[in-house]
C-alpha positions in Angstrom: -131.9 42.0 39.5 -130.4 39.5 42.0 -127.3 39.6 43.8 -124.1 36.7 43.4 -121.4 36.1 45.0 -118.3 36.7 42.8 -115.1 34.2 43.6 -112.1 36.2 42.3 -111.3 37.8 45.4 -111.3 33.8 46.7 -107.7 33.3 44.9 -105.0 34.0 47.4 -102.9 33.6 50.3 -104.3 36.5 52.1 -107.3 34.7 53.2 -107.9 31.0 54.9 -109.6 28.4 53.8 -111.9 29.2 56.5 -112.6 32.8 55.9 -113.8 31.6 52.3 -115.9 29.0 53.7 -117.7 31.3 55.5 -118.1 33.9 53.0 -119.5 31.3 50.7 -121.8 29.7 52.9 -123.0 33.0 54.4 -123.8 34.5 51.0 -126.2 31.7 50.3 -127.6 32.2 53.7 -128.5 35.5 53.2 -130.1 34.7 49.8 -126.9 35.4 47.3 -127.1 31.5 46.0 -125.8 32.7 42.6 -121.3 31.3 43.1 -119.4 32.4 40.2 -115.6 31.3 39.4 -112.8 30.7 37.7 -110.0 28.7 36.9 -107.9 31.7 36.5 -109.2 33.1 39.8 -105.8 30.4 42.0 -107.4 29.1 44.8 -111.6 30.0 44.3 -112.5 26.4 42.2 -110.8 24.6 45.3 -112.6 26.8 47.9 -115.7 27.1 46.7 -115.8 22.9 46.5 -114.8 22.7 49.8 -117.5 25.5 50.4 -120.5 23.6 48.6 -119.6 20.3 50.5 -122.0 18.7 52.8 -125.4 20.1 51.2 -124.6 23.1 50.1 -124.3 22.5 46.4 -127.9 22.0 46.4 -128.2 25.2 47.8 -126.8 27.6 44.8 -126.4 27.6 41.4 -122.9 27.2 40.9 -121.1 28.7 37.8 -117.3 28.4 36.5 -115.3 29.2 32.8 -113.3 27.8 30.1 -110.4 29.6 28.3 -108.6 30.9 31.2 -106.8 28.4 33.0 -103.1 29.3 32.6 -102.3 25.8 31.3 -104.1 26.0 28.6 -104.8 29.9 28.7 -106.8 30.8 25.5 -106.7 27.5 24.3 -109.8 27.1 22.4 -109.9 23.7 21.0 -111.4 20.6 22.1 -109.0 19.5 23.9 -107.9 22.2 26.4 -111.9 22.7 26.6 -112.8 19.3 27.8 -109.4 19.4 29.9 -110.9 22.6 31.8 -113.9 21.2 32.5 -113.1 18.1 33.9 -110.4 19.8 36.2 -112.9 22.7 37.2 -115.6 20.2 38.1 -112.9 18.1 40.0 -112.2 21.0 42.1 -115.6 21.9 43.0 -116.4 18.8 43.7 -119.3 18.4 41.7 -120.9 16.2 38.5 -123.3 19.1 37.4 -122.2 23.4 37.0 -125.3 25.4 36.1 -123.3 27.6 33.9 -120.4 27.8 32.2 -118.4 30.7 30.5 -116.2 31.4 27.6 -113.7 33.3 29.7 -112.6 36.6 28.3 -111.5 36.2 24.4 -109.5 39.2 23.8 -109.4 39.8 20.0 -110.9 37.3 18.5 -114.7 35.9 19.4 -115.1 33.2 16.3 -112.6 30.8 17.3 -114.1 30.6 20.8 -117.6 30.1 19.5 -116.4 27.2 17.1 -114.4 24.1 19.0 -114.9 25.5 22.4 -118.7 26.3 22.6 -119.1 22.9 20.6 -117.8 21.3 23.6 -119.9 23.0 25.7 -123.1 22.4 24.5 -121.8 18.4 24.0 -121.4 18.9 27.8 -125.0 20.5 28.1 -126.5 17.9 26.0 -125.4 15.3 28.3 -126.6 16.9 31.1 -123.7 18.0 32.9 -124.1 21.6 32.3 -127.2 24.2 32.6 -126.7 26.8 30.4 -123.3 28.3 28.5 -121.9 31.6 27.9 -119.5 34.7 27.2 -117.6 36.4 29.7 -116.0 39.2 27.7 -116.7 43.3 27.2 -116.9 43.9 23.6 -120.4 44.6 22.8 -119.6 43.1 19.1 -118.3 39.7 20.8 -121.7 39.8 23.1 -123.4 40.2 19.5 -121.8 37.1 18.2 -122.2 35.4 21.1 -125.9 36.2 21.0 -126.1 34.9 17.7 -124.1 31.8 17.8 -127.4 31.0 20.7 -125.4 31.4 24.3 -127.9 31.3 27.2 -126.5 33.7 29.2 -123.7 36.8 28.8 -121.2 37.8 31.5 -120.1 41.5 31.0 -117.8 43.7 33.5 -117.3 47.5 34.4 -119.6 48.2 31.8 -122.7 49.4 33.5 -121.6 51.4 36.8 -122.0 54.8 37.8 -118.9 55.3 35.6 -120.1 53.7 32.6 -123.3 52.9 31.1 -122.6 51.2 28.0 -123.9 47.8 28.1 -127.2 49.3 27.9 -126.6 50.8 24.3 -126.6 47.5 22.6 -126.1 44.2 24.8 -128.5 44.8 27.0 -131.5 45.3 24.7 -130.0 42.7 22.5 -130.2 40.0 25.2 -133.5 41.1 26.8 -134.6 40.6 22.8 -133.2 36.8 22.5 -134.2 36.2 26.3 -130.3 35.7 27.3 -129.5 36.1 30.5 -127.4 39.4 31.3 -124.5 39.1 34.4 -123.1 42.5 35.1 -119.7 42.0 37.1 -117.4 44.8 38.6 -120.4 47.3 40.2 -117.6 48.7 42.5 -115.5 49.6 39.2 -112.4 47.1 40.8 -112.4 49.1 43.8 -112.9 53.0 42.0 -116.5 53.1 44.4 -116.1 50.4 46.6 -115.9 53.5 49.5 -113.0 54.4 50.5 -110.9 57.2 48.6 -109.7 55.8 45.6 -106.3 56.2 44.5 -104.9 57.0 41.2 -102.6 54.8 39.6 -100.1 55.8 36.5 -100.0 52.8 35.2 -102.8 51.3 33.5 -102.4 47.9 31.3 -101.6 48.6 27.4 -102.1 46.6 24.6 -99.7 47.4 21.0 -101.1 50.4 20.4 -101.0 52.0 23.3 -104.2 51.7 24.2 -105.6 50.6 27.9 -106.6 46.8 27.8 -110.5 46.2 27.3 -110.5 44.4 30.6 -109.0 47.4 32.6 -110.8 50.0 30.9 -112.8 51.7 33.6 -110.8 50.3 36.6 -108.5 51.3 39.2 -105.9 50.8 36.1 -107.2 53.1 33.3 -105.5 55.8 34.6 -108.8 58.1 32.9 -111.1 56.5 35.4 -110.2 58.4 38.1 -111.7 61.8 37.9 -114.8 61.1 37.8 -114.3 58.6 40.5 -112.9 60.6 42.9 -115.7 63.5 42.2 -118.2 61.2 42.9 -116.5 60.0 46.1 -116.0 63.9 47.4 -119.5 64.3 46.5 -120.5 61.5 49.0 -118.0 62.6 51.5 -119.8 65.8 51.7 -123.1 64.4 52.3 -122.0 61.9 54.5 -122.9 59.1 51.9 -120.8 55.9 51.1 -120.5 55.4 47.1 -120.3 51.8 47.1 -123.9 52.4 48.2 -124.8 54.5 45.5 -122.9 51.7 42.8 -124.6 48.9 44.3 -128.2 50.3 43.8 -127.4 51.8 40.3 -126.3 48.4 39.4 -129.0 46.6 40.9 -131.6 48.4 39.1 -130.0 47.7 35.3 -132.6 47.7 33.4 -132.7 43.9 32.4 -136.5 43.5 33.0 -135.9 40.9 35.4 -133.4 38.6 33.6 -130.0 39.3 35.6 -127.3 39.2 38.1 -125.2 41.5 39.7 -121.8 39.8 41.0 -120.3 41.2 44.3 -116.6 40.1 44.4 -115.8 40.0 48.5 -113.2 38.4 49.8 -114.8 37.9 53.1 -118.1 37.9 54.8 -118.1 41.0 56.3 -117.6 42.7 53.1 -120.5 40.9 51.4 -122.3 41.9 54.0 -121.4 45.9 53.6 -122.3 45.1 50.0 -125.5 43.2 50.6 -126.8 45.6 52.7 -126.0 48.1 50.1 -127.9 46.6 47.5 -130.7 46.1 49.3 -131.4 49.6 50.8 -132.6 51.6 48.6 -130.7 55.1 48.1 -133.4 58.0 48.6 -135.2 60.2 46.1 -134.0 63.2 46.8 -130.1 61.7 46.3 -130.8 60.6 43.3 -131.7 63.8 42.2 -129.0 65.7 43.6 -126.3 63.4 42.2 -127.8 63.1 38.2 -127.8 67.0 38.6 -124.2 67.1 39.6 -123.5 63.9 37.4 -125.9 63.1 35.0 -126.6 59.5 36.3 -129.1 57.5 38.4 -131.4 54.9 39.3 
């Protein structure tokens, strides 16, 4: 696996311009030169343009989404489609994205795979993009996805020390069709990021009652926290950090070499707790300890 930079924590006013400069620039120093973003992530298209200027956009591959910008949130069709792109690759400053994404469809896959992904792969043909995607959960959307012939699919909170799934069926589905597997959200949004996470009441329903797809697993699914906070006493105890222990599961997905694990920071200094992270290994004897007390590792 290799390690990216993910922009979402690039959106707000509680960083400078600066501060994501450097974050940016720093990551693809040390190696990270996978940049994802968003137009639903505020301020991260702008920032990571002003990021990639002089030189550096021929120093990463750079990737962005459709679907999600709030004026045409969800908005499928050609129109919105084409709309997003142009205004995504105005803001990063750029004539060429390596990737793009359809950005997290919530009930409904075939409507962006028809007018939307037709757009995209007009946009690929024409040499303006590299490869297109899915950003979404639903193993049954990835399946699709797969099928309709994406290059690459973006999943989330789905294969951390909390959660495992991807493997069951996306994972050996993509490996199969040689598409490229991004695994987002290794920290669980913050659950083992390291310090003591909290629990939260409120978690993000849908009609039925039921916790969102997107926030199942998260600090909002208010179910996720048990087993977080076991695993962060359990590290406590043994003066560990589980954002350590989250990084390397991640990192060793088993992808057979065909993947990216995104790091969301929203500043240099916590890339660098992260980078370091995923590049020490955890020991042995760790591992052992913690699938006997958990019944996951590496």
């Amino acid at each position: 696996m290799a390690l990216g930079l993910g922009g979402g924590h690039l959106a707000g006013p509680e960083q400078s311009d600066a501060t994501a400069i450097a974050l940016v620039r720093g990551a693809i120093e040390r190696g990270a030169n996978f940049v994802d973003t968003s137009p639903d992530y505020g301020l991260s298209e702008r920032r990571i343009g002003m990021a990639l200027a002089d030189g550096w956009r021929d120093k990463t591959y750079l990737q962005t989404k459709v679907g999600s910008h709030p004026k045409y949130l969800r908005d499928w069709s050609k129109k919105a489609t084409n709309w997003s792109l142009e205004n995504s690759f105005k803001m990063l400053q750029t004539e060429y994205v390596d990737s793009v994404l359809i950005h997290g469809p919530r009930h409904d896959i075939e409507g962006p795979l028809g007018e939307c992904l037709k757009v995209m792969l007009d946009w690929k043909e024409k040499g303006r993009v590299g490869a297109v995607g899915v950003g979404v959960r639903q193993p049954e959307f990835h399946r699709r996805a797969i099928e309709a012939g994406v290059d690459i699919v973006l999943s989330f909170l789905d294969y951390t020390l909390l959660d495992q799934s991807l493997a069951d069926e996306t994972i050996p589905l993509a490996i199969k069709h040689d598409v490229g597997i991004i695994v987002g959200s290794p920290l669980g949004n913050s659950l083992l990021a390291g310090p003591e996470p909290l629990q939260t009441e409120e978690g993000i329903y849908d009609a039925d009652g039921k916790v969102i797809p997107a926030a199942v697993g998260s600090y909002l699914d208010p179910a996720a926290f048990p087993r977080a906070h076991a695993m962060w006493q359990w590290c406590r105890a043994r003066d560990l950090n589980i954002r350590h222990l989250a990084m390397q599961f991640a990192m060793n997905a088993p992808v057979s070499g065909n993947g990216i694990v995104l790091t969301g920071s929203a500043n240099l200094t916590e890339f660098e707790e992260a980078y370091a992270d995923a590049t020490t290994p955890v020991p042995e004897g760790v591992w052992q300890e913690f699938e006997t007390e958990f019944g996951v590792r590496v």
